[in-house]
Structure formats: C-alpha cells, structure tokens
C-alpha positions as CSV (number, residue, x, y, z in Angstrom):
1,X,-7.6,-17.9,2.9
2,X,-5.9,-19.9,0.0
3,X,-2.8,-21.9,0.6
4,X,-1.3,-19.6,-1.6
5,X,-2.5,-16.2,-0.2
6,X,-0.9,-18.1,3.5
7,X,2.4,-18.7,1.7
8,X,2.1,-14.8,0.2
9,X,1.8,-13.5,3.8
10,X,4.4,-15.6,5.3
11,X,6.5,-14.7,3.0
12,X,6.5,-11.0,4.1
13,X,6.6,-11.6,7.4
14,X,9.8,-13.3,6.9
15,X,11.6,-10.3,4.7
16,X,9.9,-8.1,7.2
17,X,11.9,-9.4,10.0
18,X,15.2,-10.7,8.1
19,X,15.6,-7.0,6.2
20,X,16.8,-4.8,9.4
21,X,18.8,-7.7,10.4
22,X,20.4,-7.6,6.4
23,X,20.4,-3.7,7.1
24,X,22.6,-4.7,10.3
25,X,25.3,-6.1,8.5
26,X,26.0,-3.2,6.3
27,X,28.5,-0.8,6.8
28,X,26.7,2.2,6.1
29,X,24.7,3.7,9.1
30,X,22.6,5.7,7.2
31,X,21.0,1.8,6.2
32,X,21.6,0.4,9.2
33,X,18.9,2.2,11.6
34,X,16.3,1.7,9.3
35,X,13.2,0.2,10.4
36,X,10.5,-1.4,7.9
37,X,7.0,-1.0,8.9
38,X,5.3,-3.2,5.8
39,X,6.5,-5.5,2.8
40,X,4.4,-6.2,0.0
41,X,4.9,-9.6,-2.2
42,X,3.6,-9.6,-5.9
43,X,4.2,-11.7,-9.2
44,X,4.4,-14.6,-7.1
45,X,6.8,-13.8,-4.7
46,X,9.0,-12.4,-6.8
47,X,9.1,-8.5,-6.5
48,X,8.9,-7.5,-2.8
49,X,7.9,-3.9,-2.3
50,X,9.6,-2.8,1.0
51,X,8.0,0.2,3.2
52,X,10.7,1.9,5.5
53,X,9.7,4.2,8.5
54,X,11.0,7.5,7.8
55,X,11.4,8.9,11.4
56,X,14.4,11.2,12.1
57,X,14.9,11.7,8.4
58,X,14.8,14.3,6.3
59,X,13.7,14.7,2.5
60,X,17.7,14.9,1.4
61,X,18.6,12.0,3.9
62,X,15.5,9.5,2.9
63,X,16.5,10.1,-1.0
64,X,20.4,9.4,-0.2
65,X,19.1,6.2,2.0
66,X,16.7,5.5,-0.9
67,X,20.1,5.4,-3.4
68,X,22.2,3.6,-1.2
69,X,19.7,0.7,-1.0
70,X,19.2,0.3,-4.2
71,X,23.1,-0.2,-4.7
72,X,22.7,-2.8,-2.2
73,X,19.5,-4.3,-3.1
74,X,21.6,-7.7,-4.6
75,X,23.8,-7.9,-1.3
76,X,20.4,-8.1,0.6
77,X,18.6,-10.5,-2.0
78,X,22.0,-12.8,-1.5
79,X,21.4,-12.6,2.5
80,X,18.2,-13.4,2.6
81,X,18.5,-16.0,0.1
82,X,21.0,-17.3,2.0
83,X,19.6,-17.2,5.7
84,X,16.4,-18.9,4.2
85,X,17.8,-21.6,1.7
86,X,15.7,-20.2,-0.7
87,X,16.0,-21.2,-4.4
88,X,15.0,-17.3,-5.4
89,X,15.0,-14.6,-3.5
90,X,12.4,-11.4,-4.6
91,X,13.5,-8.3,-6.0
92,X,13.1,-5.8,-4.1
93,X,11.8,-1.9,-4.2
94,X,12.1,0.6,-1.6
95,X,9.9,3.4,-0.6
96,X,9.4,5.6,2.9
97,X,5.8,5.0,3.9
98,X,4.1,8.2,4.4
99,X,0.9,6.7,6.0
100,X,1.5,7.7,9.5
101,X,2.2,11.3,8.5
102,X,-1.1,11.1,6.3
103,X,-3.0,9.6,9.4
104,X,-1.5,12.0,11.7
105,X,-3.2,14.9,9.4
106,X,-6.3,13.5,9.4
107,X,-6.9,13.1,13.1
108,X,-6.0,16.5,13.1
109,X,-8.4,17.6,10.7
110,X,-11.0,15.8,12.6
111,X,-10.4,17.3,15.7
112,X,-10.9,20.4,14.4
113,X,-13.9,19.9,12.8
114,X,-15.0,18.3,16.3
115,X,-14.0,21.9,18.0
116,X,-15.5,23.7,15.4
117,X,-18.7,21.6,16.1
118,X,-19.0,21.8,19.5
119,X,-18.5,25.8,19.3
120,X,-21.0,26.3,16.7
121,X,-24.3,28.1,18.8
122,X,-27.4,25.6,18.3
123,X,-30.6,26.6,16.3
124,X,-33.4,25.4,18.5
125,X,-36.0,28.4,18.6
C-alpha cells in the first residue's frame, strides 16, 4: 500500500467517526440518529462520498434526511475542519447504502435454491 492510498484510508476513518459526532451537534433529530456505515474519499481528498445506514427509515423520511444534509453539508465541512485543524475539509455527498438490504436478498435467494436442491428426487437408476 502507497503512502498515499494509507493517507486515503485514514482519511475516511477519520470523517467516519467525526460525522455522527457533527450529526450530534445539530438540532434536527431527524440528522442526529444517523449512523454512517462507509465514506469514500476521491480527487484527492477532496469529495467524500458519505454512506448512511438507513434502518428505521422510510423512503419519504431518508429523502427529507437526504435534503436536510445537504443544507448542512458546509456546517459539517466547518466542524470537521475545525476538530481536525485541517487546511480543507472534503466536500461531501450523501447517499443511504442499500447493501445490506441487497445482501439480505441474496442469502435469501440462496437458501432457496439450497431447499429447492435438497428436495429435488435424485436420478441414480
């Protein structure tokens, strides 16, 4: 690993743990129960693409979260700037990670083909 991937992934380790504390100090608590489960660093550090876990939400209630962050996206850029004497801090995007969901329906599907399987009669005559 390159000196610069390390800096990349520390990086995101650090907005992964200093966003829900930045969530924290908002007043909105639609924001401020929001976990994030990933963040993603490009262009050299500066765009940050920041994957929030969408449990107990709705469709309606992500979008409206989704709008509210982005009004607040400069208030949390000024925090974490802040808290980490940074010169710059990324810009970031938000977005619900669907992964689990999609993983969720795949083990599914798997163990139903694995039921199927096993209830299929064998051939050996």
């Amino acid at each position: 690993m390159s000196p610069e991937e390390i800096k990349l992934k520390r990086t995101e380790s650090v907005l992964k743990e200093l966003l829900p504390e930045a969530f924290g100090t908002l007043d909105d608590s639609r924001i401020n129960g929001l976990n994030v489960t990933e963040v993603v660093c490009s262009r050299g550090r500066y765009d940050a693409r920041v994957y929030l876990d969408p449990a107990g939400l709705n469709e309606s209630e992500q979008s409206e979260a989704l709008k509210q962050l982005r009004k607040v996206s400069s208030h949390l850029s000024t925090y974490v700037r802040d808290t980490e004497a940074w010169y710059r801090a990324p810009k970031f995007t938000f977005e619900f990670d669907d992964q689990l969901e999609r993983i969720d329906r795949m083990e599914k599907l798997f163990a139903q083909i694995a039921t199927q399987k096993s209830e299929e009669p064998s051939d050996e005559s």
